[in-house]
PAFIRO-571607 format. One record per atom (N, C-alpha, C, O): x, y negated, z negated. Coordinates in pm, whole numbers, plus 50000, padded with zeros to 5 digits. Each point is the difference from the previous one (the first is absolute). Layout:
XYZ...
***
This chain:
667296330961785501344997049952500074985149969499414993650088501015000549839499834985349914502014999350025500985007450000498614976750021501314995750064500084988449887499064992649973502325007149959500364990349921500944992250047500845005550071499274981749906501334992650077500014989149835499114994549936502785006950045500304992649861500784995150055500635005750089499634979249866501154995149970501074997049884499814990449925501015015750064500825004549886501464986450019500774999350096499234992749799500694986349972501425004050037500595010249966499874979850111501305002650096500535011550063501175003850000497425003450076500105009250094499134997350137499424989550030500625021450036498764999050126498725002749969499725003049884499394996350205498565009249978499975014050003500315006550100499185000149756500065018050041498905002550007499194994149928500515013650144498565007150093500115013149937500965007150029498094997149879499575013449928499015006850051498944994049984500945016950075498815004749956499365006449950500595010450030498244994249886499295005849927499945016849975499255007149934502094995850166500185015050047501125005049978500365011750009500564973749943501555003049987500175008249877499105000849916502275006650070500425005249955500794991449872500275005949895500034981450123500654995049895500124986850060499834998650121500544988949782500144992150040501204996550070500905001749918499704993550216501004996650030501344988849938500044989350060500535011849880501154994649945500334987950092499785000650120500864986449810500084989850084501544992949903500055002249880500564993450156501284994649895498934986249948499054995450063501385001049831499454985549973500714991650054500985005050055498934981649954500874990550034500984996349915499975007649903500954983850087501124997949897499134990649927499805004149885499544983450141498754989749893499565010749911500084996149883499515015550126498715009449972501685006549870500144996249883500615011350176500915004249945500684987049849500165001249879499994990350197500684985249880498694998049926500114997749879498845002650165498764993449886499935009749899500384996449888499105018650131499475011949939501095002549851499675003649887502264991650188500615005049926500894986949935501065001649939498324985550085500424993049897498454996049898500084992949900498935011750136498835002849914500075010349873499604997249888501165018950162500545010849860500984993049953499824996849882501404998450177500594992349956499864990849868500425001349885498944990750169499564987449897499265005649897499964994249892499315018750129498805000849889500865009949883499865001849879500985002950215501115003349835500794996149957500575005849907499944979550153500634995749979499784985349865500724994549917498265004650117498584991449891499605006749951500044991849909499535016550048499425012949905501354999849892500014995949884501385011150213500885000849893499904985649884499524998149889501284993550219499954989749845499334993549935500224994949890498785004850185498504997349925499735008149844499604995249895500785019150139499625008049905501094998349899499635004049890501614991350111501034998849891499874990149974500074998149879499704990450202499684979749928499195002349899500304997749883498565007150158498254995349931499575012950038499484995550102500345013549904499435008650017498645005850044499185007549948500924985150188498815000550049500295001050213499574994550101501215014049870500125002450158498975005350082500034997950122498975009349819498945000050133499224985350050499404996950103500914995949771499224985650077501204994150066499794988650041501375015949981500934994250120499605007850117500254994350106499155017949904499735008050089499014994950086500014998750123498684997049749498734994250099500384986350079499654996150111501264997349781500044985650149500815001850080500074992150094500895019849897500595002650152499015003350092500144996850118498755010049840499345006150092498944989350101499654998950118500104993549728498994987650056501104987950075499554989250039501605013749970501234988850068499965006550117499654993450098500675019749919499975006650183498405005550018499805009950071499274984649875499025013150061498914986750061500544988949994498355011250049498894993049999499644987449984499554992650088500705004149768499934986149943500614991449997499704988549966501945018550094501654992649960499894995050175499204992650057501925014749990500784997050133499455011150108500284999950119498925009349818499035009450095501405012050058499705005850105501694997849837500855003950114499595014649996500685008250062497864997049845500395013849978498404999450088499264990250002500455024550075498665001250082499515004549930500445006449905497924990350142499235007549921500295013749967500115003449882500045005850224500205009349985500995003849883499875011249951501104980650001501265009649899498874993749890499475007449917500264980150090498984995549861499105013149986499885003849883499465003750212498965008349964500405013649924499285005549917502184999950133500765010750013500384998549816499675008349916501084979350057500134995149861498945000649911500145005849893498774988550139499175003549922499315011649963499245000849904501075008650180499235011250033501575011849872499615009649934501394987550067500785002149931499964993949816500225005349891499484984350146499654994049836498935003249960499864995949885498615013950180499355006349935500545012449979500035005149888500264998450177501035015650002500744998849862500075010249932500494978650022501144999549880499104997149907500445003149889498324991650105499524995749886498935014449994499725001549881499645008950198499655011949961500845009949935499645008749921501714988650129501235012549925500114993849869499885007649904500294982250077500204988249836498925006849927500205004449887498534996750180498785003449912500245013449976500215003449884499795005950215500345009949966500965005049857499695006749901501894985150153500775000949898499515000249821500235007549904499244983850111499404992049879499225012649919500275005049891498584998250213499265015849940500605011549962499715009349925501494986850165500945014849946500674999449890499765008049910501144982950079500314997049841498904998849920500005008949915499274985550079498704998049890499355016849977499355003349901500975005350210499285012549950500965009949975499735011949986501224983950009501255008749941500344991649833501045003849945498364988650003500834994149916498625008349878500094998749878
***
């Protein structure tokens, strides 16, 4: 039986183990709660008028990301950086997808 121990950002230590049934639920902290949701926040909120000024709101998107993630002020964990990225391949396989489907219907 393999014993995991995480620490999950403005919570306690959770102790998993390799036998459980699911992961145990933990509230986030309110930091964790204010960062995550003035991060969606901001990124549609820069996207929007980005995209009606000049029309180029996903590059308001990337320097939000590079302003809270890693390179900026670090407030986002690795972990949501990995979770995000793991989502922006996810969006750029459905895009491709998309793309084939119109192109083989047209």
């Amino acid at each position: 039986m393999q014993r995991l121990t995480a620490r999950l950002p403005g919570t306690t230590t959770v102790e998993a183990t390799g036998t459980a049934p699911s992961l145990p639920y933990h509230e986030p902290g309110i930091v964790t709660i204010l960062t995550l949701s003035s991060f969606l926040l901001l990124l549609n909120i820069i996207y929007y008028a980005l995209d009606r000024l000049v029309y180029c709101g996903l590059l308001g998107q990337v320097f939000i990301g590079i302003a809270w993630g890693t390179p900026g002020a670090e407030w986002l964990s690795i972990e949501v950086e990995e979770v995000i990225v793991q989502l922006g391949y996810l969006g750029l396989l459905l895009l491709v997808y998309e793309g084939n489907y119109i192109l083989c219907q047209s």
